[in-house]
N, C-alpha and C positions, 0 to 999 in steps of 0.2 A: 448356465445354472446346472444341468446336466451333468455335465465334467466334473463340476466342485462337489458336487452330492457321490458321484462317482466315485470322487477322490480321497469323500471323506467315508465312504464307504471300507473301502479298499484298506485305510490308516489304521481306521477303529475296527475293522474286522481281520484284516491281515497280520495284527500284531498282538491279537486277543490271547492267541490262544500259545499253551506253554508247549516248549520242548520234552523233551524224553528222553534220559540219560540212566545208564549203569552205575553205582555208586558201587565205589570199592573205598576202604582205610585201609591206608598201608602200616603197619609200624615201624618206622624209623623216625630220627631225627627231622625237624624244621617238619613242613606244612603235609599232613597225612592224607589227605581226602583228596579225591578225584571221580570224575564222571569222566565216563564213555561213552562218546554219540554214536549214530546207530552205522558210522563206517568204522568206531573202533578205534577213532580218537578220543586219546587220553588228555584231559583237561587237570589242574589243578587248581583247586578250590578254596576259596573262603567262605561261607555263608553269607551274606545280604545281612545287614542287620533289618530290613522288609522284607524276609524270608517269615512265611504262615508259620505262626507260634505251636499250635495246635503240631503240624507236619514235622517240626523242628524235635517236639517233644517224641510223638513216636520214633524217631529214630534213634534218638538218643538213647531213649525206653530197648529198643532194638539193639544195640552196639552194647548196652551195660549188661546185657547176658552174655557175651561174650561168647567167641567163636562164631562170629555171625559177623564178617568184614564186608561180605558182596565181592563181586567179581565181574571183570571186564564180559565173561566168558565161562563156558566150559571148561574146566581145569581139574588137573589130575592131584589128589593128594596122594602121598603115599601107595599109589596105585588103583584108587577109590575115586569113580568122577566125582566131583563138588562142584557145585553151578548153585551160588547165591544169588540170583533175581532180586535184588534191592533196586528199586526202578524210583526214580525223582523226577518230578515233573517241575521244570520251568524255567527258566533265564539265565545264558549268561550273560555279563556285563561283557560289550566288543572291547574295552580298554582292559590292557594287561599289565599287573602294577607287578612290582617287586617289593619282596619281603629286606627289611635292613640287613643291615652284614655289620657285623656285631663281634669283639675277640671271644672264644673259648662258645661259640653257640652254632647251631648249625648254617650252613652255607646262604647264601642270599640266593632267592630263587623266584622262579616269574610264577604268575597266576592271576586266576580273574575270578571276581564277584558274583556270584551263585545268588539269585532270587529264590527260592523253594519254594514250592506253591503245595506242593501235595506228595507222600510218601507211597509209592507202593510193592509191595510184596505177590513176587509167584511163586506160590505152592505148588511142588512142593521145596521146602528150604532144608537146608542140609545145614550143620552146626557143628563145628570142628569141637571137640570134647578131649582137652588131656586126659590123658588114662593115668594110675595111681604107682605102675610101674616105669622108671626111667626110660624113657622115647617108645612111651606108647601112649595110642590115643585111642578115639573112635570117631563113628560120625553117627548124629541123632538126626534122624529125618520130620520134621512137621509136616503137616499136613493143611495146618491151619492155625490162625492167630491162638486160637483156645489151646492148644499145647502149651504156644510159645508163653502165654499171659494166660495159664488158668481162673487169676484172679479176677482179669478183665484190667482195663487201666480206666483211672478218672484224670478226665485234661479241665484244671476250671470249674471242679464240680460237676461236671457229664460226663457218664462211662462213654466213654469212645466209640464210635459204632465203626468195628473192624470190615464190615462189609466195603466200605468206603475206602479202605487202603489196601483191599484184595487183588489183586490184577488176574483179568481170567486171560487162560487161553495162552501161547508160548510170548515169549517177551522177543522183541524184534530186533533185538539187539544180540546175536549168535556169532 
């Protein structure tokens, strides 16, 4: 009896709890999204359609300001560090499917099923900014969700409590 309490111990607590992954968009052609586990592998993604609605929405909310992709890493722009901290919490699917191959569309390519449990941000975040002159830009630094969403966002009819998808402290993925 021991053992089986043990065991169910072990099942329901061992597999409770969510991963932690890098989230970078690429832009290109065929499947753009991917996480980065904390050795630095690169995964390619679909979302879960059992991916938290709430999580799903702040990133989106995040990605439609644009210049804000995330990054495996430390990365050089134009000579400027940029280190987007876009941090995802939770599962991938072990089965790896392929996308169709289709004429005149992009390549058929492998990936797996992304669960999303929860979005989070380390500040501070850097935002790549086209400038108004041909091949120039800038970088806008946040500090904090209130730059990025002065308005505040409502997920559902409840303003969002940004506190929740803050991440304190260096992100473990360098």
């Amino acid at each position: 009896m021991k053992s089986l309490i043990a065991a169910l111990f072990f099942v329901t607590c061992g597999s409770a709890a969510a991963d932690e992954y890098r989230y970078h968009l690429s832009v290109t052609t065929g499947l753009q999204e991917c996480v980065f586990d904390q050795r630095g592998k690169q995964t390619t993604i679909v979302f879960s359609k059992d991916s938290d609605s709430e999580a799903r929405f702040i990133l989106e909310k995040i990605l439609e300001l644009g210049g804000i992709n995330g990054t495996k890493g430390m990365d050089e722009w134009h000579g400027a560090p940029f280190d987007q901290a876009l941090i995802l919490k939770g599962r991938l699917e072990p089965k790896i499917r392929r996308t169709a191959s289709a004429p005149n569309s992009a390549q058929s390519e492998d990936y797996q099923e992304f669960k999303l449990e929860e979005v989070m941000v380390r500040f501070p975040l850097v935002r790549h900014r086209p400038g108004k002159v041909f091949d120039t830009a800038f970088l806008e630094t946040h500090f904090s969700f209130d730059t990025l969403f002065p308005e505040g966002l409502v997920f559902k009819g409840t303003k969002v409590n940004f506190d929740k998808h803050t991440a304190s402290g260096a992100c473990a993925h360098r």
